[in-house]
N, C-alpha and C positions, 0 to 999 in steps of 0.2 A: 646361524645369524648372518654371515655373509653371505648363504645364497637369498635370506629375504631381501635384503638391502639391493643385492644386484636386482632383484626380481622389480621391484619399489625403482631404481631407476630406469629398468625397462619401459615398465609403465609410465614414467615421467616423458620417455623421449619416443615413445612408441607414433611413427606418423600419423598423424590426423587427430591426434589425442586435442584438446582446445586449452589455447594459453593460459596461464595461469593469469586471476582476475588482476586489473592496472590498482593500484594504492590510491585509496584518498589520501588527497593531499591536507595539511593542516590549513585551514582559513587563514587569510593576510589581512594587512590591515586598507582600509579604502582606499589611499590614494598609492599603494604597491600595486592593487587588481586592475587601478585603471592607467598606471604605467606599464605594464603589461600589453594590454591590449591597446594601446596609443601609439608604444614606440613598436609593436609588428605595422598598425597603419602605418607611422612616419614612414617605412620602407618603401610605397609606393609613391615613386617619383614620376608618374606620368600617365598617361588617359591609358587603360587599362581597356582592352577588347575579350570576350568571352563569348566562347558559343558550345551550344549543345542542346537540350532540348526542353521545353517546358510544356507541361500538360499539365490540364484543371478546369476549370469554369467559372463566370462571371455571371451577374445578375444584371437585366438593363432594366430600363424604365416600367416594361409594362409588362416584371415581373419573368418574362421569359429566360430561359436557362439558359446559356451554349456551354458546349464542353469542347475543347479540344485538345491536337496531341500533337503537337508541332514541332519545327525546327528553332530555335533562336541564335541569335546574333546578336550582343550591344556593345555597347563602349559606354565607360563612366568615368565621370572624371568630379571625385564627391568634392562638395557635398550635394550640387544641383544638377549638373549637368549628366545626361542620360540618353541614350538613343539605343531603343531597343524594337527589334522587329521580328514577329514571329511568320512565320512563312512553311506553306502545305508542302508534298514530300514534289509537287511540282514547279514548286517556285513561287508560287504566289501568295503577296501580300496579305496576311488574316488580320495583324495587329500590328500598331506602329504605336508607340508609347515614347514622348518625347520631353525632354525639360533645358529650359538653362537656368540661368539667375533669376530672370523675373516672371519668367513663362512656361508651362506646361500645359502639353497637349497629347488628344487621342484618339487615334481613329481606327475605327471597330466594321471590316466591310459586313461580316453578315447580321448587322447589326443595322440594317438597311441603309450602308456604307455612311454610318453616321460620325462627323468628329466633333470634337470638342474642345476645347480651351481656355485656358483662365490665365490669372496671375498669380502669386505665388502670395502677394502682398494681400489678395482675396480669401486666399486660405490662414491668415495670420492668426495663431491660435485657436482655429478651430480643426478638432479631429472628426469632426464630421465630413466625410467626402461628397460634392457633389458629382462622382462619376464613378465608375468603378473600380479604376485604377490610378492611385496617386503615384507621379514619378517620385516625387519626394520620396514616398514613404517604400517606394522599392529598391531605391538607394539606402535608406536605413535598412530596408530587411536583406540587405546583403551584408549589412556588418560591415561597410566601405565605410562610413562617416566617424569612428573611433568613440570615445564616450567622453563625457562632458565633464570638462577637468577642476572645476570648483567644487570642492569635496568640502565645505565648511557652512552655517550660515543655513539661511531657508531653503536656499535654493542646493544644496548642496544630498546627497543620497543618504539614505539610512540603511543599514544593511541587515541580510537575512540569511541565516545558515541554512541550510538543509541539507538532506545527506549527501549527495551529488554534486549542489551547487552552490558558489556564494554569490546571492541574488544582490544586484544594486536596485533601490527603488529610489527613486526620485520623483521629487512632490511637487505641486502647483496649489496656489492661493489663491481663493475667490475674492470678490472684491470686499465680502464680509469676514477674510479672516479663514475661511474653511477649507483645512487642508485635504487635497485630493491627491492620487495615486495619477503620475502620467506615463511613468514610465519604468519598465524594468529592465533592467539586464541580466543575464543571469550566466556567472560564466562558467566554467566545468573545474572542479575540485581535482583534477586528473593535469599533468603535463599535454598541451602547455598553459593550459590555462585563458581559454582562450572564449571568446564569444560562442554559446548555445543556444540562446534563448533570446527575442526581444519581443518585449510586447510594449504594445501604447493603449490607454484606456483613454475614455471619456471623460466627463464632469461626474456621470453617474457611476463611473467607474465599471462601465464594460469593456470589454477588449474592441479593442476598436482592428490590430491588427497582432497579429501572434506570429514570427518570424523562426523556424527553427535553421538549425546550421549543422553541417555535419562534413565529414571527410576533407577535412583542412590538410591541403599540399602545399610546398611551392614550388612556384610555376619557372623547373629549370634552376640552375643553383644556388639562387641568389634570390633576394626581395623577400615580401611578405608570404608567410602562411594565408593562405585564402582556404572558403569553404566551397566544397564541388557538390558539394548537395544543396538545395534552399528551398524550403517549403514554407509558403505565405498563405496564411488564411486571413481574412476580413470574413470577421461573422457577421456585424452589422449589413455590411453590401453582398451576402451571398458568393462573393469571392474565393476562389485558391488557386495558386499558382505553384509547380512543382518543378523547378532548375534543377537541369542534371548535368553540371557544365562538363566537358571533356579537355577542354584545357582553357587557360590565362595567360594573355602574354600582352607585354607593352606596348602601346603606340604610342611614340614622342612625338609622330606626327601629325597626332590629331589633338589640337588644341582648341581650346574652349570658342577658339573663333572658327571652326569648323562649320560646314553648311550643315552637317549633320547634326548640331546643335541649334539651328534656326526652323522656328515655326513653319511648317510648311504652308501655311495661310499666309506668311509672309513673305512665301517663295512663291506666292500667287496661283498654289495648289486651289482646288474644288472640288465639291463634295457633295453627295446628292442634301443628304442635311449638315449644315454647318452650326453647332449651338458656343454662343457666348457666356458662359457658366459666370463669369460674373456679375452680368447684365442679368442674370435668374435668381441671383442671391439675392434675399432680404439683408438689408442694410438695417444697421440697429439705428 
């Protein structure tokens, strides 16, 4: 008996053997899951910089693909503001994705160095993108903006077990009354419980953008858990983008009034096409 036992913890500590499986956790109740993942956000106290590398593809106008496999660099400082620039293993400019409060912009060079721009006030409840890349919605697929803390009432989540995860779904109202799917969360039934999954749908209830999250550290011994992986698909725009960040760290120095937060149209930048994406949209 006691040499199987010894034999039994050999095998248990033998190097290379794989950990023993993490414990589902027991489901919480709504407004536990999203103090969870609200007071890890409250810890970041200031515009947060991130680099490492994103590769994937977008869709433009006349259906043509690009793929690429670049370096990135941004700074965010949620819920709007954004400055992200993807750049070749030589230095040069490929993608510049920008936002503050009332403005978002993009400029795409092999994309016959086209930008683009709107306002944010133009996008006001519609999940339909006119461009490839919304800074908004790349701000949400980092899991920087925390989740939506009225958990009561229509506006408030219904929730969904599944094995892995307890899924927040949050609903929207037509003007007739008919309730639609706009959003989900979905967080991990595992310590710490934290942000896995985000998706936003349509009216018709397609995904409009599917957010996965992975390898949550923090950056140095203090502040929030962040994710070092981030993989964003747009099925409707042909879009995905795949963040492999190598590290997070603060900037107290770069505040929302930073140049790096102003439209470069408005820093009197030019471009071989410049589109006004507001000026495109059909107004109801």
């Amino acid at each position: 008996m006691r040499r199987l036992l010894v034999a039994a913890l050999l095998l248990v500590y033998v190097p290379g053997c794989p950990p023993p499986p993490r414990r589902v956790l027991d489901p919480i109740p709504i407004d536990q899951a999203i103090g969870i993942v609200n007071n890890n956000m409250s810890r970041i106290a200031t515009c947060l910089r991130a680099e490492g590398s994103a590769a994937g593809h977008f869709t433009v106008a006349d259906g043509g693909r690009h793929r690429f496999d670049l370096r990135a660099v941004f700074f965010v400082t949620a819920p709007r503001h954004l400055y992200l620039t993807l750049k070749s293993g030589l230095g040069t400019e490929e993608v510049l994705l920008g936002s503050n409060q009332e403005k978002y912009w993009l400029h795409v060079k092999r994309d016959d160095d086209t930008y683009r721009f709107g306002t944010h006030a133009g996008l006001e409840g519609d999940m339909e993108s006119p461009m490839p890349l919304r800074p908004d919605m790349v701000i949400e697929a980092l899991g920087l903006n925390g989740l939506p803390e009225q958990t009561v009432g229509a506006g408030g989540p219904v929730q969904r077990i599944v094995e892995e995860h307890q899924q927040l779904i949050f609903l929207a109202y037509t003007s007739k009354g008919q309730g639609i799917i706009c959003k989900e969360y979905w967080l991990d039934r595992y310590e710490p419980r934290l942000l896995r999954r985000i998706l936003f749908r349509d009216g018709m209830g397609r995904v409009v953008m599917d957010s996965q999250l992975d390898n949550y550290r923090q950056p140095g011994n203090e502040g929030p858990l962040l994710p070092h992986r981030v993989r964003v698909e747009w099925p409707l725009e042909g879009g995905m983008l795949d963040f492999r960040i190598s590290r997070w760290h603060p900037r107290p120095d770069r505040g929302t009034d930073h140049l790096a937060f102003v439209a470069p149209h408005e820093r009197g930048q030019a471009y071989t096409h410049m589109i006004d994406l507001d000026g495109e949209r059909p107004r109801p």
